[in-house]
C-alpha positions as semicolon CSV with decimal commas, in nm:
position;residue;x (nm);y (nm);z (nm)
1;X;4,006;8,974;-4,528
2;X;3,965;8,614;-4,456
3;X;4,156;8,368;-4,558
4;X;4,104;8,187;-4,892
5;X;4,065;7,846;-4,986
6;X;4,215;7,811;-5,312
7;X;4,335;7,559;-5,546
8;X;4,317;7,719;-5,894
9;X;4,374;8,150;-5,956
10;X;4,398;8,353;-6,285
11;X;4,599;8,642;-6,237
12;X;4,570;8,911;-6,479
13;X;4,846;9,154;-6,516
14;X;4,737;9,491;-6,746
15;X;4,978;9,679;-6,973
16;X;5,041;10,003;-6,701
17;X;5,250;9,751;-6,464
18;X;5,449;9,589;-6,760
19;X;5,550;9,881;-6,935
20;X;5,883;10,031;-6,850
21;X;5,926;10,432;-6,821
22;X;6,169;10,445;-7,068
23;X;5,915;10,199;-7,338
24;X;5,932;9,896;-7,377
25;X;5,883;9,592;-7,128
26;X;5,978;9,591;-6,755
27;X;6,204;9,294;-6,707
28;X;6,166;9,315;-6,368
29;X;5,785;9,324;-6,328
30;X;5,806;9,008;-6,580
31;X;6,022;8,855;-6,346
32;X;5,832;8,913;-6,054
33;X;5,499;8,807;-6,159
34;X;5,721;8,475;-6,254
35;X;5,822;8,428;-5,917
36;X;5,485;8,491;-5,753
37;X;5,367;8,197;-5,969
38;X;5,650;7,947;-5,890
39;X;5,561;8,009;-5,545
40;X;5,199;7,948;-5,546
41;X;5,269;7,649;-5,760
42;X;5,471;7,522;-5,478
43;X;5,191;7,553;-5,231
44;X;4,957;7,373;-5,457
45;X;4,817;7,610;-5,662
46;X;4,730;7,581;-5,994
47;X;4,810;7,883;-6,209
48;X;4,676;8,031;-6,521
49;X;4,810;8,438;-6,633
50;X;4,579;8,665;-6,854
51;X;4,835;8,915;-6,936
52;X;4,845;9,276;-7,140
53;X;5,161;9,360;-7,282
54;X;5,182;9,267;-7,646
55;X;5,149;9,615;-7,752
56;X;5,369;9,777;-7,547
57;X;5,616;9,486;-7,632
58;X;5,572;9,579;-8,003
59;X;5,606;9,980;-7,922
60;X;5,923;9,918;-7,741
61;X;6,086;9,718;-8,077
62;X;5,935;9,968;-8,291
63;X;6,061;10,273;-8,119
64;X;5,710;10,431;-8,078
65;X;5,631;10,674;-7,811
66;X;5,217;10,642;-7,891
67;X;5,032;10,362;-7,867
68;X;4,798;10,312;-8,206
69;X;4,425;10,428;-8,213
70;X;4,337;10,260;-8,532
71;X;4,240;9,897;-8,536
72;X;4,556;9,809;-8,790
73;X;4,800;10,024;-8,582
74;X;4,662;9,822;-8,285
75;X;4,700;9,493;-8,451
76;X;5,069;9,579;-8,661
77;X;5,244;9,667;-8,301
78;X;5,082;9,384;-8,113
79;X;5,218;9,085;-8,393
80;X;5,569;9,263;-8,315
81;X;5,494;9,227;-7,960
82;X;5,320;8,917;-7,902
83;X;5,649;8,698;-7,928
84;X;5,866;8,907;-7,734
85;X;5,649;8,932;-7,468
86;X;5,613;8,521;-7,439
87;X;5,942;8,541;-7,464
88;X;6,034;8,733;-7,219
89;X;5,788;8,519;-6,991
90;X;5,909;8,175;-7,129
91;X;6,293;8,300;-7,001
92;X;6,184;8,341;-6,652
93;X;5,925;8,042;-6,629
94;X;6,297;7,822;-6,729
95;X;6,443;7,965;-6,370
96;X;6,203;7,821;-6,195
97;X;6,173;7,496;-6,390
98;X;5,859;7,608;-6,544
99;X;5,696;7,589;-6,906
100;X;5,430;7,781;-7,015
101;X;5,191;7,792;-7,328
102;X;5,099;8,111;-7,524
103;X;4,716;8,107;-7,594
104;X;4,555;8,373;-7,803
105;X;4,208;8,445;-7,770
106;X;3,935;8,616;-8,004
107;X;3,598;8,677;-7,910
108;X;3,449;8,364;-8,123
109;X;3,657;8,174;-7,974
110;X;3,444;8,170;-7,678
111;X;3,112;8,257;-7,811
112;X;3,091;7,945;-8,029
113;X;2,966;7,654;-7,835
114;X;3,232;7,428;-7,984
115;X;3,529;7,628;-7,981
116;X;3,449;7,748;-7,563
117;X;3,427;7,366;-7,490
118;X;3,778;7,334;-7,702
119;X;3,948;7,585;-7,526
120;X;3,842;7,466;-7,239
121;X;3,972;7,103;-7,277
122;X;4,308;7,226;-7,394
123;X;4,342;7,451;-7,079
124;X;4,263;7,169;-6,818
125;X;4,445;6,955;-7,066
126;X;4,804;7,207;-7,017
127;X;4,706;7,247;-6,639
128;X;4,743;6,808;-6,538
129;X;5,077;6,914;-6,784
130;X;5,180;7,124;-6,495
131;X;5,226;7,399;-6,801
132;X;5,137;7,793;-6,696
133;X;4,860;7,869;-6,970
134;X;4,929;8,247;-7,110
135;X;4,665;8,405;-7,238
136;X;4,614;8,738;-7,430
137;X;4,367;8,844;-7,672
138;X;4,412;8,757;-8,023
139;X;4,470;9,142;-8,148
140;X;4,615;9,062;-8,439
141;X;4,344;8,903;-8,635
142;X;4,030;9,043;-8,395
143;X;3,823;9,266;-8,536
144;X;3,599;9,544;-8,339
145;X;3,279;9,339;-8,338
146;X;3,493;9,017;-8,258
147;X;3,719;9,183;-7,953
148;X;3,674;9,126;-7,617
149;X;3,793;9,508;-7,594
150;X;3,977;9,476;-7,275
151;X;4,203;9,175;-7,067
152;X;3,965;9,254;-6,784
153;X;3,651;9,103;-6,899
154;X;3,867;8,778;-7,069
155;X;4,001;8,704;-6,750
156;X;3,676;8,710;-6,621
157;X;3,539;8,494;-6,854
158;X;3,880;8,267;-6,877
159;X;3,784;8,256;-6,483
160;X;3,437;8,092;-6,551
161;X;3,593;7,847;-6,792
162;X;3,870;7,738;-6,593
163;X;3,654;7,677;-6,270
164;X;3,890;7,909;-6,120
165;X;3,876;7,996;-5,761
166;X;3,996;8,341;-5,738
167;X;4,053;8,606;-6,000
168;X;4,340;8,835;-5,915
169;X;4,340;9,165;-6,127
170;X;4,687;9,341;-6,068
171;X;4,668;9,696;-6,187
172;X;4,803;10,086;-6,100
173;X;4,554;10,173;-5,890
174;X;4,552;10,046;-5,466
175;X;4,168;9,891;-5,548
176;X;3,826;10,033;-5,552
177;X;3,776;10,382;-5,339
178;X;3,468;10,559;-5,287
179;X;3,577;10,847;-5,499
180;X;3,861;10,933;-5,719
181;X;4,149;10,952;-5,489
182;X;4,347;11,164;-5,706
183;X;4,093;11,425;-5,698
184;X;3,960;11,398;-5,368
185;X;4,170;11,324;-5,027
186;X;3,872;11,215;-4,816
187;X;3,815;10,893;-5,053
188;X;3,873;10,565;-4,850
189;X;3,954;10,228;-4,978
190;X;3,657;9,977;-4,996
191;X;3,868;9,637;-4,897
192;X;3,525;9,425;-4,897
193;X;3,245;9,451;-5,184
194;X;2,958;9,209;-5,112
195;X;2,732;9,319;-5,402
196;X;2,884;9,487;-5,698
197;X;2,595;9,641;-5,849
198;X;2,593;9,870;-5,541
199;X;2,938;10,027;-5,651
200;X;2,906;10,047;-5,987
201;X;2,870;10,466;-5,960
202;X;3,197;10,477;-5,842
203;X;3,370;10,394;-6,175
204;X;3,560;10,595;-6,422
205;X;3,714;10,526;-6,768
206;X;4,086;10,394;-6,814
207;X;4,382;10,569;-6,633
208;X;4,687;10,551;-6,877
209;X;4,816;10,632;-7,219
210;X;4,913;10,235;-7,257
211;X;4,556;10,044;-7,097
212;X;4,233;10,017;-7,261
213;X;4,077;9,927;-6,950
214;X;3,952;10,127;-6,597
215;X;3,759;10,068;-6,305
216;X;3,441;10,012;-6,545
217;X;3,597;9,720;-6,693
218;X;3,732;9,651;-6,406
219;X;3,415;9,652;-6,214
220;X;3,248;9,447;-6,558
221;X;3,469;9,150;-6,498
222;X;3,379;9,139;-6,084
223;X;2,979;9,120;-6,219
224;X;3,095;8,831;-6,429
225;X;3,329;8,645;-6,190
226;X;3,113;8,733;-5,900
227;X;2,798;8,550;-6,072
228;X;3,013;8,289;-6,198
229;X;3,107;8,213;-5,788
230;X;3,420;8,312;-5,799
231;X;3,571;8,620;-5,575
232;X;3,796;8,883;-5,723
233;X;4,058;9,079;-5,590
234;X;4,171;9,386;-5,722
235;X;4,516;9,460;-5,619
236;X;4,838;9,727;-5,702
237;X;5,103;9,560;-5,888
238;X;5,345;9,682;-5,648
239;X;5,182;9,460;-5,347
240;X;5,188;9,193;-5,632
241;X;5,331;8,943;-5,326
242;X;5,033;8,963;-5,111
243;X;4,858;8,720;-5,340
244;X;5,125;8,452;-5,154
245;X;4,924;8,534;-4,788
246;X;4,547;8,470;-4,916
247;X;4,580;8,136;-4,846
248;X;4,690;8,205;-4,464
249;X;4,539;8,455;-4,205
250;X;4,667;8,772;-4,308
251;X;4,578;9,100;-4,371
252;X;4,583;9,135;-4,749
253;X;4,600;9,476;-4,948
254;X;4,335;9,612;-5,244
255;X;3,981;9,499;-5,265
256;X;3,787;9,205;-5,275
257;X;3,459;9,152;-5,427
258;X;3,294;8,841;-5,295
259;X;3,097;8,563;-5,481
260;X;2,756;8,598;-5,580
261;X;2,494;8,421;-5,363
262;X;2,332;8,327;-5,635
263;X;2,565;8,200;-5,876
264;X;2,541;8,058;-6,246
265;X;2,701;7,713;-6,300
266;X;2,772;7,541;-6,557
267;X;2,648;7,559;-6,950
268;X;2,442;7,876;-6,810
269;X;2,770;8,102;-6,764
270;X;2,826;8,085;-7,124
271;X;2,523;8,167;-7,238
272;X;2,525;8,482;-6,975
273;X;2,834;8,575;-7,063
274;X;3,002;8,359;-7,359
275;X;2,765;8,345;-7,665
276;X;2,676;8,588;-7,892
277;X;2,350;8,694;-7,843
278;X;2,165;8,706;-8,171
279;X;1,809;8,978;-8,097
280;X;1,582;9,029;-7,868
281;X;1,298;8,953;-7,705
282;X;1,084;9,189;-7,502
283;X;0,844;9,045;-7,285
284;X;0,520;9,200;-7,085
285;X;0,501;9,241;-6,696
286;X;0,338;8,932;-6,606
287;X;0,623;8,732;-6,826
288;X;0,863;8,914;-6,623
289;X;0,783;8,870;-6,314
290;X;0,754;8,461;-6,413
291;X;1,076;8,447;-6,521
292;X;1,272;8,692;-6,213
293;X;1,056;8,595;-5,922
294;X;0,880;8,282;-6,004
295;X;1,212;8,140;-6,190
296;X;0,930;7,996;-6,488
297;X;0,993;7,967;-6,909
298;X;0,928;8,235;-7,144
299;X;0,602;8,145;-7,317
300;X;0,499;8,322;-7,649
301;X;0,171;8,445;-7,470
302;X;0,405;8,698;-7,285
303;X;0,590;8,802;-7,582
304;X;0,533;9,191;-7,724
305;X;0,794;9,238;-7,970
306;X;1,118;9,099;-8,091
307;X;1,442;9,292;-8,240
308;X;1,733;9,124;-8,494
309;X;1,759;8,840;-8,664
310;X;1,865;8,450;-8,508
311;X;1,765;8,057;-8,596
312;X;1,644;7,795;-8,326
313;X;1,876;7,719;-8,049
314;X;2,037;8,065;-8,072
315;X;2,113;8,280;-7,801
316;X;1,864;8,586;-7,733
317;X;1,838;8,807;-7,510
318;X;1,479;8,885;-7,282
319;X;1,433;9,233;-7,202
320;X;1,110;9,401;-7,015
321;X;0,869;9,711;-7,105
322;X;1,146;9,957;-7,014
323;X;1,368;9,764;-7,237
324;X;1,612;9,609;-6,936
325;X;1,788;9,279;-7,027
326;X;1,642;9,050;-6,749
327;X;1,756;8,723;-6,862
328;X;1,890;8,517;-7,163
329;X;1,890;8,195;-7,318
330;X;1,862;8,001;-7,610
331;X;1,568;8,013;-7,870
332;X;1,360;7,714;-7,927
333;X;1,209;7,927;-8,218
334;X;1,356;8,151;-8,484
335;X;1,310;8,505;-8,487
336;X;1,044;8,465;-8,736
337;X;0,872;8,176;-8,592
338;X;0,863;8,423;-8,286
339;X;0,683;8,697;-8,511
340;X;0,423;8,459;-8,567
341;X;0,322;8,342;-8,244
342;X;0,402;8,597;-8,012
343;X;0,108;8,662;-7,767
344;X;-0,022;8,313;-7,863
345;X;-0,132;8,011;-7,650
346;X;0,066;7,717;-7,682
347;X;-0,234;7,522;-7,888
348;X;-0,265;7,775;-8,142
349;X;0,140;7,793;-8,162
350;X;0,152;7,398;-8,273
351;X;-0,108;7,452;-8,516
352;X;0,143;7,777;-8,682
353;X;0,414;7,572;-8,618
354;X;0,350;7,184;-8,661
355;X;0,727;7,065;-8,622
356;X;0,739;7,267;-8,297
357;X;0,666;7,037;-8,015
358;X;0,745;7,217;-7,693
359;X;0,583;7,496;-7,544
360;X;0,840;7,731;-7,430
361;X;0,997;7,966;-7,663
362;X;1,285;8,032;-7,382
363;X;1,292;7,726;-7,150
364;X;1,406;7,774;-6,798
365;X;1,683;7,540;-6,804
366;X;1,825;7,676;-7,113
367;X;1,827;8,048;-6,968
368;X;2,020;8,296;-6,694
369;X;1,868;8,558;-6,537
370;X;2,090;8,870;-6,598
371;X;1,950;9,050;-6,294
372;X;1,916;8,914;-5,884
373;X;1,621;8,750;-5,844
């Protein structure tokens, strides 16, 4: 692996490397991943942590061996947690001179176009503050439909939002291997992935008692930061210090997935990823090969059907005839409005719709494509 240029990394630390065999939280892992930070500061890198950890933090106080399946189980042991684990970080960050800043996430948080731009000032805001920005999901007052579901995919996202330039995911496993090594002796490490779409097969569901997460999350948040431009590296805990040789040429552990050539800037990343898609739209073969390959609006005349329920300037998504999301954007019409001129040329559509001026129902510049052109 090459050597990185790199000014700003999120590092992402899941529950399996903080918790300590006896419950609780490792002290020591805490104060490693402290002094892997003060060091990269020192170079010149900025430095924002995703960590896991609240729960475990909350199981060790309460003396549980389990963690919780039920949503208020979940959310009881994680508001028992979430201070001592800042805590515990807030200690460490002292030794080296360092403050950080707890941030708690839910998944509106980011899917409201107001609140992502918010969050996004006040972490840029706490970064020219020289502060380390922690950041955990909100489990205490998320609910299911609301939760990101795993630290993986918000540290992808916080990744997009921060302009990072590397994502680091430190977890239990050595990286990505081209079958289950515990299983199977003849699986090799992949150290380089170029396209992740070509590995996705590979995955399995999450490895321990304490994560909610796995290589398919795992492999979900290198799609996202991938697209977004930003390379990922998957990495053991316990080689946690090679992340201090990416900037210099040596040979660096785990494996990296490498930006998208194609990558979504700006506004467009959070309508990919970010917003809360409101319905559907499903779109015939001609309107789908405008949008992938010839990179054009949606127009009603290519519209079939529609599914759910949204207002103008809502995020949908586009799907074709086998029902494959292919892009998505924001409505210039509402769902209803789209029920009436679906199919339609744009001159009929402004005499069904006289305050409609436009003539794209999706335009271009308002919409990602969710597959590689």
């Amino acid at each position: 692996m090459k050597a990185l240029e790199i000014r700003r990394v999120v590092i992402k630390v899941g529950s399996s490397s903080l918790h300590h065999a006896q419950g609780g939280l490792d002290d020591q892992a805490i104060a490693e991943i402290v002094d892997v930070i003060s060091t990269l500061k020192q170079k010149g890198i900025e430095c924002i942590l995703v960590s896991s950890g609240a729960v475990a933090a909350g199981m060790g106080q309460l003396g549980l061996h389990v963690r919780p399946r039920d949503l208020p189980g979940k959310q009881a042991v994680s508001a028992v947690g979430q201070g001592v684990l800042i805590e515990r970080y807030a200690r460490n960050l002292e030794k080296h001179a360092l403050v950080g800043a707890q941030i708690l996430l839910s998944r509106i948080d980011l899917a409201e176009a107001s609140r992502y731009r918010n969050a996004q000032n006040t972490l840029e805001k706490l970064l020219r503050l020289n502060v380390i920005p922690i950041i955990n999901e909100n489990d205490t007052v998320a609910v299911d439909e609301l939760c990101f579901g795993d630290n993986d995919t918000l540290s992808a996202l916080v990744a997009g939002l921060v302009r990072a330039d590397l994502l680091v995911l430190l977890t239990d496993v050595d990286g990505l291997y081209t079958c289950n090594p515990k299983k199977d002796q003849s699986a090799q490490l992949i150290k380089v992935v170029s396209e992740v779409s070509a590995v996705e097969c590979m995955a399995s569901g999450a490895g321990t008692t304490m994560g909610t997460g796995g290589m398919v999350t795992k492999l979900r948040a290198a799609k996202i930061a991938t697209r977004f431009g930003i390379g990922m590296l998957l990495l053991n805990f316990t080689r946690i210090r090679e992340i201090l040789n990416l900037t210099v040429s040596q040979e660096v552990g785990g494996t990296y997935f490498e930006p998208a050539k194609h990558r979504i800037a700006g506004r467009k990343r959070w309508i990919a990823y970010a917003g809360f898609s409101e319905g559907s739209i499903q779109v015939d073969q001609g309107a789908a090969k405008a949008l992938v390959e010839d990179g054009k609006s949606l127009l009603a005349k290519g519209i079939l059907t529609t599914e759910g329920t949204w207002e103008r300037k809502e995020i949908v998504r586009i799907v074709n005839l086998l029902g494959e999301e292919i892009a998505r954007g924001e409505a210039e019409l509402s769902s209803d409005e789209v029920q009436k001129v679906k199919g339609l040329h744009s001159e009929i559509i402004h005499k069904l719709i006289p305050n409609f001026e436009g003539e794209e129902v999706v335009h271009r510049d308002n919409m990602t494509l969710m597959v590689d052109s």
